[in-house]
DRENMI-425190 format. One record per residue: residue in one letter; x, y, z of N, C-alpha, C in turn. Coordinates in steps of 0.1 Angstrom, whole numbers, plus 5000, padded with zeros to 4 digits. Layout:
aXYZXYZXYZ...
//
This chain:
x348928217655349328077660350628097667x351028037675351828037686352827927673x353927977672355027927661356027847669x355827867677357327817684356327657692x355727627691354827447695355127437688x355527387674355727307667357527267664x358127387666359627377666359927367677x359327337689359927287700359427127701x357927117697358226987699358926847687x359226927675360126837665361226777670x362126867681362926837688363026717698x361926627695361326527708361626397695x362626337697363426217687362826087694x361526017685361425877687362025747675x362225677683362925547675362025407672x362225327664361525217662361825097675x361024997680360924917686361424797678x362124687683362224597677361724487687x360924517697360524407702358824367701x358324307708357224237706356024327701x355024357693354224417690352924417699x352624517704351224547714350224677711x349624647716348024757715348324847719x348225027722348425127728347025137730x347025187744345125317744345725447748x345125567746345325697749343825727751x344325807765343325877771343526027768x342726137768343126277761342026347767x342826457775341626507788342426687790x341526747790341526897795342726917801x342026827815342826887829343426807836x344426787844344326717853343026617859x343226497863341926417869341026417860x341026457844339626427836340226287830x340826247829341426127822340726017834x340225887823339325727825340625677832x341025737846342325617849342025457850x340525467853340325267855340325267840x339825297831339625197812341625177814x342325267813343925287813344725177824x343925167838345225037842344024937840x342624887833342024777828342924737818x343424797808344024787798345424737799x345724817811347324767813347824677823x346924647831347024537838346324467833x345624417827345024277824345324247812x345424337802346224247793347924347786x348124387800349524447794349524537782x348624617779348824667765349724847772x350324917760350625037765349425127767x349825237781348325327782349325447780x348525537780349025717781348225787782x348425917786347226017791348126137779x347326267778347926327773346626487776x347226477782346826637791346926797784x345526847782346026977773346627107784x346227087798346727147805347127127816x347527187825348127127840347227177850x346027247847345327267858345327377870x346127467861346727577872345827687875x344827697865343627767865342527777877x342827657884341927607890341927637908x341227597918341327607931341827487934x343127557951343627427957343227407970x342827257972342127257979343227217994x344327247990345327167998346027268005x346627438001347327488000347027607994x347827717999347927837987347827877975x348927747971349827787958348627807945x348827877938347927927925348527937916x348327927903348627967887349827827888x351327937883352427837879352727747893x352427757901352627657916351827577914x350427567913349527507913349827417904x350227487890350227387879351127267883x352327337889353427197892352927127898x352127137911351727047921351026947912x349826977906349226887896349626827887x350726877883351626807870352126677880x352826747891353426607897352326527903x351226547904350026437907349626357895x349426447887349626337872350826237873x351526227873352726147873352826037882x351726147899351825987907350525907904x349425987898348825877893348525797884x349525837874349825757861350725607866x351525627876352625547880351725437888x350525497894349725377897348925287894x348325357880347625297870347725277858x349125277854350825177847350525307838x350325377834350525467825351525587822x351325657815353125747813351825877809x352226017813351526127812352326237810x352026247797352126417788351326527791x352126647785351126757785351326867776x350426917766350327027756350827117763x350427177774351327287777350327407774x349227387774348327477770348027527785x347627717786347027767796345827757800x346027717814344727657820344027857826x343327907819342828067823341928057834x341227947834340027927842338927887837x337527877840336827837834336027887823x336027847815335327857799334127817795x333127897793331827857785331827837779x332927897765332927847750334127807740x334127747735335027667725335327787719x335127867717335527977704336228057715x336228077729336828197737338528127738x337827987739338927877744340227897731x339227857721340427857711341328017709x340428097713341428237706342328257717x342128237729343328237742344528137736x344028027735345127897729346027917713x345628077709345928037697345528027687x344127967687343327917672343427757673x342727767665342127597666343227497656x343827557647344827517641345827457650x346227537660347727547667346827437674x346027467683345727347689345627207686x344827197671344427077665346227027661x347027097658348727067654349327017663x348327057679349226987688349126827693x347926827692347426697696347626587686x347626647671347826567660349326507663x350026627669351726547666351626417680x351526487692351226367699350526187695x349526277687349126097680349626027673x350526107664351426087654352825987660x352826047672354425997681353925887689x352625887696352225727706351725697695x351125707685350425587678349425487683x348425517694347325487700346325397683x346125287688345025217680343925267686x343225257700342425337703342525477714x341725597712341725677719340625717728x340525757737339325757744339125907751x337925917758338626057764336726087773x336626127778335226157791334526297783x335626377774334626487769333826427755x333126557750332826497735332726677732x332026657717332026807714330626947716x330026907728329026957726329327107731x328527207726329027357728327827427731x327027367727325727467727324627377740x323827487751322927407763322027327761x321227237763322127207777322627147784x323627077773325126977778325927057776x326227157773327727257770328527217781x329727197780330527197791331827317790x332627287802333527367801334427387788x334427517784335127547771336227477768x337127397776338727337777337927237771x337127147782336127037771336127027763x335027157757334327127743336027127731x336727207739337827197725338727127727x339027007735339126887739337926777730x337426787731336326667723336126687707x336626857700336226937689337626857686x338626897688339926847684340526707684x340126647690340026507690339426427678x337926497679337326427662337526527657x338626597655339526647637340326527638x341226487650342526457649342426357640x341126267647340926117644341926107627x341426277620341126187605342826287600x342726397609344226487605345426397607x345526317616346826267624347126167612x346226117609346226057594346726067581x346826197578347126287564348026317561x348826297554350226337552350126487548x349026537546349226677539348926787553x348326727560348726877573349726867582x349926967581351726977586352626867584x353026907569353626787569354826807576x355726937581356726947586357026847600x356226787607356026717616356826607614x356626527597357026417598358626387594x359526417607360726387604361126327616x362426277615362726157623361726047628x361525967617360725867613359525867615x359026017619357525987623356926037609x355725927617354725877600353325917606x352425977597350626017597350825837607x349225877612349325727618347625797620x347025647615345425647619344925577630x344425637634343525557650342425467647x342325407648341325277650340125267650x340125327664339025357673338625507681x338025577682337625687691336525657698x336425657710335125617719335725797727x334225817730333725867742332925827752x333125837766332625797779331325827776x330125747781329325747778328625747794x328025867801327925867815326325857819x325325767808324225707806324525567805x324325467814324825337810323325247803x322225317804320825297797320925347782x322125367775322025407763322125257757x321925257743321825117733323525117727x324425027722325125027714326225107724x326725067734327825087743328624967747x329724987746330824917750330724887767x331024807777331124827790332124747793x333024817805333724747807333924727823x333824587828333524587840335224597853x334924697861336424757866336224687879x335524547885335724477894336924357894x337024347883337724247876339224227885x340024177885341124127892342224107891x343724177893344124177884345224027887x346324027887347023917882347723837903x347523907906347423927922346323817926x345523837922344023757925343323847939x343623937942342924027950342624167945x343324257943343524377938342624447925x341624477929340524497917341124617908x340624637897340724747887340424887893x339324877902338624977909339124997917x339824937927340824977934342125077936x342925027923344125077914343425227909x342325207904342125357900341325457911x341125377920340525477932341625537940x342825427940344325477946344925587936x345025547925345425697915344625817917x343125807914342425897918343026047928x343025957942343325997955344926087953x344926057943346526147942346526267943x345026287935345026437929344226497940x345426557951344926597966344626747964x344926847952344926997950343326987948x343026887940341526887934340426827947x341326797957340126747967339326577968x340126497950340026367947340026327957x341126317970341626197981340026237988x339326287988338026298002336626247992x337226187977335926097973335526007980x333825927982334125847988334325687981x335025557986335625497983334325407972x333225417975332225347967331425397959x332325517955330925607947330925527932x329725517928329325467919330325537906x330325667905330325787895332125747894x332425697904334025747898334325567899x333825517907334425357909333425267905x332125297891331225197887332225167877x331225037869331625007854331825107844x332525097835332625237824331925217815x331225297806330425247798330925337785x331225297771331525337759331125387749x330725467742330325497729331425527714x331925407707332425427697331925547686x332225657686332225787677333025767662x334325717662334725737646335325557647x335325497634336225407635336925457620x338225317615338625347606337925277594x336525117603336225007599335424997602x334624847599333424827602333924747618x333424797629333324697638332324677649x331924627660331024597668330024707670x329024757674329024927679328524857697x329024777702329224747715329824607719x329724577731330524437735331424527747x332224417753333024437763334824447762x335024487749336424497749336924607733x337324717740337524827728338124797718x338724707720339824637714339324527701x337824517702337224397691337924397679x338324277672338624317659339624397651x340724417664341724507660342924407657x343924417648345024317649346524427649x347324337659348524417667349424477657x349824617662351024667650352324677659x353324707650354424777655354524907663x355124947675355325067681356125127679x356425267682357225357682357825357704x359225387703359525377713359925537720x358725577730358625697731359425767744x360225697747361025737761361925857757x362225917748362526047746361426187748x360726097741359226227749359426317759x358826407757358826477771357926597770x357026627786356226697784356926837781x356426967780356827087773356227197787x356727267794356127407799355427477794x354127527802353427597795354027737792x353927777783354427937782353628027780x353728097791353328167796353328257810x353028387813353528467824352228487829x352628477845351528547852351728677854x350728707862350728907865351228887879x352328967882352628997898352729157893x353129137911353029317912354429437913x355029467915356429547918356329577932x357629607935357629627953357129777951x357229837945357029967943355830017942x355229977931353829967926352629907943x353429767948352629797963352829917973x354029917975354730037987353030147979x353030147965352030297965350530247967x350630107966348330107967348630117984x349630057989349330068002349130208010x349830318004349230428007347830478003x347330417989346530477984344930377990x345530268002344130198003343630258015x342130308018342530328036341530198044x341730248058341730098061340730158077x339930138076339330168093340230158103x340130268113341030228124340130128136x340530078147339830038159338829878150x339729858145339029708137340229608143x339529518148340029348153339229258145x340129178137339529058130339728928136x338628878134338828678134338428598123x340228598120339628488107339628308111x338528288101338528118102339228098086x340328028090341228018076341127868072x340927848060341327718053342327708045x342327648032343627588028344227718016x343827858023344727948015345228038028x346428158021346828248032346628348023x345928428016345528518009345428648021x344128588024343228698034344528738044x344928628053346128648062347328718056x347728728044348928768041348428958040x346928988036346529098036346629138046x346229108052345829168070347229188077x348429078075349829098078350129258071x349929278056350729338048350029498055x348529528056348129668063348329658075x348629588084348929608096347529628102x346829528099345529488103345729438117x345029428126345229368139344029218137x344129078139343529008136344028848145x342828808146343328628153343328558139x343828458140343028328135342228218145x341428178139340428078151340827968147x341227888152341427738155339927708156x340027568157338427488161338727498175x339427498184338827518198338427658201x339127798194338827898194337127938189x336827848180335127848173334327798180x334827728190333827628197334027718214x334527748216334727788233334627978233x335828028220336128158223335028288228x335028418234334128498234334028578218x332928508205333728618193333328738196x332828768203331928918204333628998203x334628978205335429048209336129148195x335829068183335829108170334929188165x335329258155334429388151334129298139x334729218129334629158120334929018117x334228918117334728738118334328738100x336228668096335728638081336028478079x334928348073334728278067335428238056x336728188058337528208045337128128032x337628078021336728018007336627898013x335527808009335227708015335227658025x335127738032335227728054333827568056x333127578049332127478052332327338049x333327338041333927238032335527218043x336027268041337427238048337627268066x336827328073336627328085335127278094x335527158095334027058098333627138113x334627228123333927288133333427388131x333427438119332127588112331227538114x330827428105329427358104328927318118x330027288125328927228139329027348148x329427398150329227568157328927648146x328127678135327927778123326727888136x325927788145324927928154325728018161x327327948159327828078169328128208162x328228128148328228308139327628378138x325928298135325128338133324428448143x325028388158324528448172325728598175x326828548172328028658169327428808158x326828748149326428838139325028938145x323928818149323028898155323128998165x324028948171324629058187325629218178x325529188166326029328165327629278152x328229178154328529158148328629168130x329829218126330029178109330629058107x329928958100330328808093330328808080x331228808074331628778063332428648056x331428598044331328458046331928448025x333028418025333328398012332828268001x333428227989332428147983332828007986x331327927986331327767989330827697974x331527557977330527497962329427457968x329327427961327427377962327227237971x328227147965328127047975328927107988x329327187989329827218005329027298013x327827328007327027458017325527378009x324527358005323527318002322627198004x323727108014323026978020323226968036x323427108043323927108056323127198065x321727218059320827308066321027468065x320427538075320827688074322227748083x322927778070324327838072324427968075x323028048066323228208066322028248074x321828338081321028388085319528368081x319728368065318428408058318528278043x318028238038318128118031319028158016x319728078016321028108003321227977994x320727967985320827817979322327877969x323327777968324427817961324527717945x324527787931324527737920325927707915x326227657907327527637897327827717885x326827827891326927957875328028057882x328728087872329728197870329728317858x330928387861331028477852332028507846x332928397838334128397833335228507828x334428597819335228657814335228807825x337028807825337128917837337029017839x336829057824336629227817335129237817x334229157822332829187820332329317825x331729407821331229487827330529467845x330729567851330329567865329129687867x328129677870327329697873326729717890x327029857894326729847911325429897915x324229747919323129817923322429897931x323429927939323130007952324330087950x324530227949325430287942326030347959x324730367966325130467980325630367990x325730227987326130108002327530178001x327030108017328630148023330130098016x329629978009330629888004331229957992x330430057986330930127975331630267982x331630277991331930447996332630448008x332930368013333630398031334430298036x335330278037336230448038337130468017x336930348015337130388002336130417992x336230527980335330497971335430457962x335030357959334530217942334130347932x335230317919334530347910334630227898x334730337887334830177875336130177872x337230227876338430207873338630077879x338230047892338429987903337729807899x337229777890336829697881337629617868x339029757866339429707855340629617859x341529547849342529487854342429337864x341129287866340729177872341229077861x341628967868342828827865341728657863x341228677855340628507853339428497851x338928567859337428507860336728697873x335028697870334828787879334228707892x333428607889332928557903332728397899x332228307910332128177910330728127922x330228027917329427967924328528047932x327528137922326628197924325728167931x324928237943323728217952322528237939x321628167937320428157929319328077932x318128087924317127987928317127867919x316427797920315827667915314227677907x314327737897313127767888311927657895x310427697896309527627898309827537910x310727577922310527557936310727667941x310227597960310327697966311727737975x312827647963314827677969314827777964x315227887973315728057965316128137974x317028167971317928267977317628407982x316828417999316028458003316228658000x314928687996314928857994315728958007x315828898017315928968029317429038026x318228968013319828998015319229078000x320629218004320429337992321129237983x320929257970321729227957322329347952x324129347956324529467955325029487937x325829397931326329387919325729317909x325829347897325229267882326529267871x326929127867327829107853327229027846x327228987833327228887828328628857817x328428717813329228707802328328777789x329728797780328628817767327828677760x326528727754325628647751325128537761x325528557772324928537780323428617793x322328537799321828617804322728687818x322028797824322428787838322228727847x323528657853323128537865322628647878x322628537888322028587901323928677903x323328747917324728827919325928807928x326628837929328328787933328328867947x327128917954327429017964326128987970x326028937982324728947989325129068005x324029098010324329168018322929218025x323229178040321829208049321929208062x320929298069320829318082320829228088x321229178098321129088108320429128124x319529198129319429208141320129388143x321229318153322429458154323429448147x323929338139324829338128324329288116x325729208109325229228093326229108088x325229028076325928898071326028938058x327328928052328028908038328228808032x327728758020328028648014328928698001x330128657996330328717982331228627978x330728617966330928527952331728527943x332028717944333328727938334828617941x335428587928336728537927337628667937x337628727944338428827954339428787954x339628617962341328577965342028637952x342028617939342628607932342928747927x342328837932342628987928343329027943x343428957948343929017964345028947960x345728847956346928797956348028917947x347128937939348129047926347929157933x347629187947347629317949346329407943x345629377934344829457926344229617934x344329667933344429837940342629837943x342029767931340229797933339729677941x339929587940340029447950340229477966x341429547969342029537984340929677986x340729777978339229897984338529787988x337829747980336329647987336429587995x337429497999337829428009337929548022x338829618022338929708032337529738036x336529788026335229868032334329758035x334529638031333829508040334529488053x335629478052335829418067335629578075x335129678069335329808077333929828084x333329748081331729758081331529808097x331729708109332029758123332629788128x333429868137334729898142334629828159x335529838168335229808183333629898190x334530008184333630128193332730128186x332030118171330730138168329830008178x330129878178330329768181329129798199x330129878207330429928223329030028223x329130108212327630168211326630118211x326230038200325529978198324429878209x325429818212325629748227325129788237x324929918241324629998248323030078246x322530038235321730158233320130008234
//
């Protein structure tokens, strides 16, 4: 158990209120953006009650859709998006301080990174203990096993919540908590979001409503907060979607009482207490270090990577400098393409055009010129095309050469064994050679948003491209693979799945090989031959 959360947060001194007595709700959410911001300003604009969010992490784990920044950058950017959208949907926002690793299949991987389930369940308990929430609410619940499992942060997010309900209560766990006046305090109510509004015995609460303004809907205030959270890509929701700006619908899970098991206000049957006044609060830094590299430790992969000579790149860049800060650091020769450069330029002039992470999603002139890559590639060209989500490449026709339907299956854990099925591709051998060393030392996650089929149709991710690599998680099967790879005509299209940015940022010595022997694939002059024959 991580010993120092509990002696750091004793140190956070709340005092009694002597003024008017009101309702609290707490919202209690993973990540960044998982928190009900409409149930939180329903609550607090319309009848003034206190809201709060209480965040197990900052979301640093995650991709920015905005910008570079990754890990502890990332996390600030999002921390301070929490804040601006708590300030718009009257609420005040905490944070455990817990590390966001990336994504999680399971509650058990989740809890042994965090600590144990103890440290975690200690943490959330003190928080409830200090807001004193009559009701709590929260979008996850506990499910772990398919096929509702959600992300492992989730499930121990929803696992820890219904302990808290009954621990935050108890004078006998941790009792060291309760000093400077803080008291066990029982919650009321526990609802989880219920994202079936055809279920029986749901609470709903309608977020058209108005607030004191006589214009300014509920739905509005929380579609404005929403849009805050620009790292996550929230501001490009659109303004009517049902999923984020319908009615909310409830499921009461624990009470302390007998009360409604539906109606329109979570609040049925509750009568007002005294508060604690929490303006000393404060959120806590996550602790913890990321991996960088030494000047030193680079000065030597850079000798030890080799790099094709007579190679010109064009990259199509989006909202990272990963790739570019590579190609700066080997003295790569390389453009970047603008949209007038993708729409007018000659690309033939490149030995290699690379697709940076979500090029289909963050550059709308890919998609409407994508035949010039395609036509760039057939003429002899290497196109290499990194990973898209699913909504950004799967409702926009044919992107790849050969048909690629893209899934939401990954392969979390980073130490997974690697598996190379084509042992003689070039991608394994030229000009560097891959072995299994060259696998070890990977940072978060091994790949994301896997090319796969659609069981019992005819969507599937066409044979024509080699399947170069195989991981799985443990106790999991093996998903489809993180590496496609196929002829095109006189050149050749790369799709890959691998998490790369994030081993190219740390320098990773096995990371910058593959990369090198992908973008090495054509040179000018193999290119000039070709061309010729």
């Amino acid at each position: 158990m991580k010993k120092f959360i509990l002696a750091l947060l004793l140190l956070l001194p709340v005092t009694i209120l002597s003024q008017e007595p009101t309702f609290t709700i707490l919202s209690i959410a993973a990540h960044p953006d998982d928190e009900d911001g409409a149930t939180l300003a329903y609550y607090r604009y319309l009848y003034g009650y206190d809201a709060y969010t209480v965040f197990y992490t900052r979301g640093e784990g995650g991709q920015n859709e905005i910008g570079p920044e990754l890990n502890d950058k990332l996390g600030k950017l999002r921390e301070q998006e929490c804040y601006d959208a708590a300030k718009i949907q009257g609420s005040k926002a905490y944070f455990l301080g817990e590390l966001d690793f990336g994504f999680s299949k399971t509650a058990k991987e989740t809890f042994k990174i965090w600590g144990g389930e103890d440290s975690v369940l200690a943490r959330i308990v003190y928080m409830i203990r200090v807001l004193r929430p009559d009701v709590v609410i929260s979008n996850r619940d506990t499910i772990t096993t398919k096929p509702g499992r959600q992300h492992g942060h989730h499930q121990v997010c929803g696992i820890t919540i219904f302990e808290a309900f009954d621990k935050a209560a108890d004078y006998r766990y941790h009792p060291e908590q309760l000093v400077n006046g803080i008291e066990p305090w029982q919650i009321k109510k526990l609802f989880f979001r219920s994202f079936d509004s055809t279920k029986t015995d749901l609470y709903k609460l309608d977020i058209s409503k108005k607030i004191s303004d006589g214009k300014t809907t509920i739905a509005e205030i929380s579609r404005d907060a929403l849009f805050q959270h620009k790292t996550q890509g929230m501001d490009k929701v659109s303004k009517d979607s049902p999923f984020f700006f319908g009615n909310r619908f409830y499921q009461l899970v624990r009470s302390d009482g007998m009360y409604p098991l539906e109606g329109d206000d979570l609040y049925s049957g509750l009568t007002h207490n005294m508060k604690w006044n929490t303006s000393m609060l404060r959120s806590y830094q996550t602790q913890y270090n990321y991996r960088s590299v030494s000047t030193e430790d680079s000065l030597k992969i850079l000798k030890e990577v080799e790099v094709a000579k007579y190679r010109r790149i064009g990259l199509v860049k989006t909202y990272d400098n990963t790739i570019e800060n590579i190609l700066k650091t080997f003295d790569i020769q390389y453009d970047t393409l603008s949209p007038l450069a993708v729409e007018v330029w000659d690309l033939n002039r490149y030995s290699t055009i690379i697709l940076d992470i979500r090029a289909y999603l963050n550059r709308p002139d890919v998609v409407k010129f994508n035949k010039r890559f395609l036509k760039y590639a057939e003429g002899g060209g290497n196109l290499i095309c990194f990973y898209n989500k699913p909504q950004d490449w799967n409702e926009k026709g044919d992107l790849a050469p050969y048909p690629i339907y893209i899934s939401s299956e990954r392969v979390t854990e980073e130490d997974a064994e690697v598996k190379v099925l084509v042992p003689d591709h070039i991608f394994f051998n030229k000009p560097n050679i891959i072995n299994d060393s060259d696998w070890t030392g990977w940072i978060q996650e091994r790949n994301i948003y896997l090319p796969s089929d659609i069981p019992g149709t005819n969507i599937k991710t066409s044979s024509e491209y080699q399947r170069l690599l195989a991981m799985q998680d443990e106790n999991d099967p093996v998903p489809p693979t993180s590496l496609l790879y196929a002829g095109y005509k006189y050149g050749t299209y790369t799709y890959c799945s691998l998490a790369l940015y994030r081993q190219l940022k740390i320098f990773h010595k096995g990371a910058l090989k593959l990369f090198m022997n992908m973008i090495s694939q054509k040179t000018d002059d193999q290119r000039n031959i070709e061309g010729m024959q």
